[in-house]
DRENRO-850273 format. One record per residue (C-alpha): x, y, z; residue in one letter. Coordinates in pm, whole numbers, plus 50000, padded with zeros to 5 digits. Layout:
BEGIN
XYZA/...
% end
This chain:
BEGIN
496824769251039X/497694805550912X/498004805450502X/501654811750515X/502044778650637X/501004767950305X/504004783050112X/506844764450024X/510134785149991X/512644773649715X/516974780349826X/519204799149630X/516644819349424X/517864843249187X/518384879249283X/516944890248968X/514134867548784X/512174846648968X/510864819548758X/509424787748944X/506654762348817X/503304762149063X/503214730549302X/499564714549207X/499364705249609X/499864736449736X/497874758849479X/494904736149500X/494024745649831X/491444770349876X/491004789150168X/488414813850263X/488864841650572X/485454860650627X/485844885850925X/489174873450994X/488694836651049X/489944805750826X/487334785250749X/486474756150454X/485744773850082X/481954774050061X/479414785749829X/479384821949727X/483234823249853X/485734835949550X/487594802649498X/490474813649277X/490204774149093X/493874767249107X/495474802149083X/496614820148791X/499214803448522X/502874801948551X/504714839148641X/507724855648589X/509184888448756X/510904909348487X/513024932048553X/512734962948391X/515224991548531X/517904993448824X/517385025349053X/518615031149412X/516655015649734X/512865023349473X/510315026749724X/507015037449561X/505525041249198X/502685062049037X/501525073848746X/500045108848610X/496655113448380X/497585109047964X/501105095748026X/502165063647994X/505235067148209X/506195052348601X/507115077348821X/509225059049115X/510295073049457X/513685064949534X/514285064449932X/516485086149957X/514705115549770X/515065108549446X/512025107049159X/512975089948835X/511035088348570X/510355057148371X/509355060248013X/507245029847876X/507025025947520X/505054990247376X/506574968947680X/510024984247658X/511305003147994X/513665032547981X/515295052748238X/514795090748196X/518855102048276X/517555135648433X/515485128348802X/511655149248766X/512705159049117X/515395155949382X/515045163149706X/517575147049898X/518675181250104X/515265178650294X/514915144250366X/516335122150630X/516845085750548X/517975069850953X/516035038951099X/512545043450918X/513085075150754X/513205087650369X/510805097050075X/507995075150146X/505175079649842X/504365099949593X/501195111149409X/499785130249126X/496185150849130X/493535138648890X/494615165948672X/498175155148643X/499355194548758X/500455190649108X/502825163049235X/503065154749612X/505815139549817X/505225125750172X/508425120050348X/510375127650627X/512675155750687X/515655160750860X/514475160751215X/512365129751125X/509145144051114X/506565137750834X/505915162550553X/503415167950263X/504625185749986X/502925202849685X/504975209649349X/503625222049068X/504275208948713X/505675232648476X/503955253448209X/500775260148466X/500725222848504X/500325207048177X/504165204948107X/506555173348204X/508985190648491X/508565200748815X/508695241148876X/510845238349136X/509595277849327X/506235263749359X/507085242149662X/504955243449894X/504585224850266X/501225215150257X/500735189750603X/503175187150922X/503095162351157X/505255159151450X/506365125451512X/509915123751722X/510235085651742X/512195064051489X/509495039151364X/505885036551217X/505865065651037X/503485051850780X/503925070050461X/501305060650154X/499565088549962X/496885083049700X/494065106549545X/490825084949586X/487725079949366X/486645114449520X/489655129749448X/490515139049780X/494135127649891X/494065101050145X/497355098350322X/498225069150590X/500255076050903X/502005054051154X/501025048351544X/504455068451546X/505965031451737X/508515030052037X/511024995351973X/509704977052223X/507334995452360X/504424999752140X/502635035552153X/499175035052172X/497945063351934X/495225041551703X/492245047251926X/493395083852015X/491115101651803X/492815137551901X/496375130551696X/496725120351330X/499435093351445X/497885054951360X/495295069751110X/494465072050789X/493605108450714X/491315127350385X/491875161050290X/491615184349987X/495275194549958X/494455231049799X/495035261750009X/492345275450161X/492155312450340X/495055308250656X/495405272950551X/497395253850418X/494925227750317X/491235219750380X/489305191750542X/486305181150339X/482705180950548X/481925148250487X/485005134350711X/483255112350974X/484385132051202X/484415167151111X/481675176651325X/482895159951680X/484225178651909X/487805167451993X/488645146451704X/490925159151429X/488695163251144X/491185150350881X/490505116551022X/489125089850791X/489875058250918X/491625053351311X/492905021351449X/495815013951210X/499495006251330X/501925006851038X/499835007050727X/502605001150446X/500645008450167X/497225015750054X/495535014949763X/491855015349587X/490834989049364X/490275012549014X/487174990848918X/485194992449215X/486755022449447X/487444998449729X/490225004749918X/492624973950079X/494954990150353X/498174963750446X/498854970950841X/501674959051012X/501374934851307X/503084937051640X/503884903551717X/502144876951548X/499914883851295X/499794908550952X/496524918750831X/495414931650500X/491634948650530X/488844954950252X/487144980750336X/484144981550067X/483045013749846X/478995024249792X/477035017649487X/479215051549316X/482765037349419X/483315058349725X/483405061350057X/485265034350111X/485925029250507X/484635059050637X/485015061051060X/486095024551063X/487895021351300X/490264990151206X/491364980651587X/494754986251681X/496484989951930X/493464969752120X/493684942151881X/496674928251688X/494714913951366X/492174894251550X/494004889451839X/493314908252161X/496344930852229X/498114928552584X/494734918452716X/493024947152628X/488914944852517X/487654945652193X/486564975452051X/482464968852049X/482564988751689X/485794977551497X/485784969751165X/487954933451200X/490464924850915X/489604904550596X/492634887950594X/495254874150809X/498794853950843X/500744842651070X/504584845851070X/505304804551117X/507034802950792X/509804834250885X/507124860450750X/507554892150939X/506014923450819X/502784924650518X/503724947650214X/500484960650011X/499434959349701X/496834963749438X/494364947349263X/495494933648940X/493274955048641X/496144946348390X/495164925048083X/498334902348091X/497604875948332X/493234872148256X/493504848148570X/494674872448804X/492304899948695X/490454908848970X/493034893949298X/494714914949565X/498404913349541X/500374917449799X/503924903149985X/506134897150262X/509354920450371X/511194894650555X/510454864550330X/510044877049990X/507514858549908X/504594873449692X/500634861649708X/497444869149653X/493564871149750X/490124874649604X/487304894549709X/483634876549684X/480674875149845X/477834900549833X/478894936549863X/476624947250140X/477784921650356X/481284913350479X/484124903250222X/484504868750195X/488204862250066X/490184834649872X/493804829849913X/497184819849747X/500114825649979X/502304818449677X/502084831849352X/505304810849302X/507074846549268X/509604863849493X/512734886949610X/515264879749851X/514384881650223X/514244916750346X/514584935450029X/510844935549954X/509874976049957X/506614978349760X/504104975949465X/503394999549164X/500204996548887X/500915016848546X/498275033148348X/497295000148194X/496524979648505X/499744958648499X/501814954148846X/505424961648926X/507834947849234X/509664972649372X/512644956849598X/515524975849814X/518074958349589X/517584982549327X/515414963449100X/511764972048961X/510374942948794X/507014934648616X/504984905148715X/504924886548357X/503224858048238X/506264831848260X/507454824747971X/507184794947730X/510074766547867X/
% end
């Protein structure tokens, strides 16, 4: 039985807030995956003990088709990707959301927005100085760019003549372009590309070591002498002959979204099944909150979640997925998350949330277990939150750990404590 057979769907739900009171039945089961497989909640497992109290999505601004949030160091305002090349800035002041009326950037002339295409993520430096943009231009390939922030940096608009293309990759066909950017606990940018899919015929790039497509890549994004960027030395890979040395992690398919746990550096990467089954996999940091996933190689395209792909053998040294679901209940396609570091909802602190494109819905899972061995997780399909079917784009954290819904309908919302009836 897959979790998302444990969600119950309610008709006619509001396009705006979602507001629905927990079934006891369904939140009081507990399930535990370790290395992929359901099994009974044991001992040592991270039972969530009945999930978190009643939530509410709040909206909190309109924009067009938002697509991916950050934030920059000493400002408490959202910075949100709109697909189509847009960055708006949200100013936060004591709960209150406000929409900036001037864009921080707009880039629309370079990007193309067809089939899978358009601004994809965005990311500040440590420092707050430099913004990047991963997207995809007008001949659908992927780009990383570098802007500058104004006043050598420290000021709160983009210098538009300091753009700068700072990674190319070639990728002709019209899906699985991946997208995510995020500076880690090492501050290195880690950026997550697609297996670069065929419809219907799936490409077969994950295991492919020699091309960037269906990896998840770590660089230092600063110039170097003749370069546009440099690839740090302790890559797994920077020393083997015939594999790109930007490659941190290999074996992903459609990883739509990434992100590393701010309390303990781990990182949770949401990949995109094939046919049958969406995975989300933990991938635990050392004792100083990095290195997170280094050379794992997380299976695809020889296995679809813990499925053997199209008959092909298991990888002897694959790294299988914490979590997994099914798409019995009209699920379709995993959108990522992060873990909820906000002090809003105390029984949440702690979970993994994530959701569903096609359905909507919105759950959530708990790391446990001892941290040199395997992640043993708890989870709740249904947070008893959603958006409409198909509208589902992505997640955002502000500065103080509190999580945002960002859906193709144009709303950003903030996942609430719901309130009192």
């Amino acid at each position: 039985m897959s979790p998302s057979a444990l969600v119950t769907y309610a008709a006619g739900m509001p396009t705006n807030i979602v507001t629905r009171r927990r079934r006891g039945t369904a939140l009081a089961v507990a399930l535990v995956v370790v290395a992929g497989s359901l099994v009974a909640a044991g001992p040592g497992a991270a039972a969530p003990a009945g999930g978190p109290a009643d939530l509410a999505l709040t909206p909190v601004a309109t924009l067009v088709s938002p697509i991916a949030m950050t934030t920059r160091t000493g400002s408490t305002d959202l910075f949100v990707a709109e697909r189509a090349g847009r960055v708006q800035v949200l100013h936060v002041n004591a709960g209150v959301v406000t929409v900036d009326p001037v864009p921080l950037l707009d880039i629309t002339g370079y990007i193309a927005t067809a089939s899978a295409g358009g601004l994809y993520s965005l990311a500040f430096d440590p420092t707050g100085a430099r913004l990047y943009v991963h997207f995809t231009n007008l001949r659908g390939h992927n780009r990383l760019v570098e802007y500058t922030m104004a006043a050598g940096g420290a000021g709160p608009t983009v210098d538009l003549t300091t753009r700068r293309v700072v990674l190319k990759v070639q990728q002709g066909e019209t899906y699985h372009k991946g997208g995510d950017i995020a500076f880690g606990p090492d501050g290195h940018l880690y950026l997550a590309l697609g297996d670069g899919d065929q419809e219907g015929a799936p490409l077969l790039h994950g295991q492919d070591r020699t091309t960037p497509l269906g990896k998840i890549l770590r660089i230092n994004p600063r110039a170097a002498v003749n370069r546009a960027y440099r690839n740090p030395t302790g890559n797994p890979f920077f020393n083997e002959r015939g594999s790109r040395r930007e490659i941190w992690i290999y074996g992903v398919r459609n990883p739509w979204r990434m992100s590393f746990d701010r309390a303990t550096g781990d990182l949770y990467i949401a990949d995109v099944g094939e046919r049958a089954l969406e995975e989300v996999n933990v991938l635990l940091a050392d004792a100083d909150g990095r290195n997170a996933g280094r050379g794992a190689n997380l299976e695809w395209s020889n296995m679809e979640g813990t499925v053997r792909f199209n008959g092909a053998t298991e990888p002897a040294n694959h790294t299988r997925p914490t979590f997994t679901y099914g798409h019995g209940e009209g699920d379709c396609s995993v959108i990522g998350g992060f873990v909820y570091r906000g002090a809003a909802i105390a029984d949440l602190a702690g979970s993994y949330v994530y959701g569903d494109r096609c359905t909507g819905r919105i759950g959530a899972i708990t790391v446990g277990g001892p941290r040199e061995a395997a992640p043993e997780t708890a989870s709740l399909p249904d947070l008893g939150i959603s958006v409409p079917g198909n509208q589902l784009q992505s997640f955002g954290q502000g500065p103080d750990g509190e999580l945002y819904v960002l859906a193709g309908g144009g709303s950003v919302s903030r996942i609430d404590p719901a309130p009192a009836p």
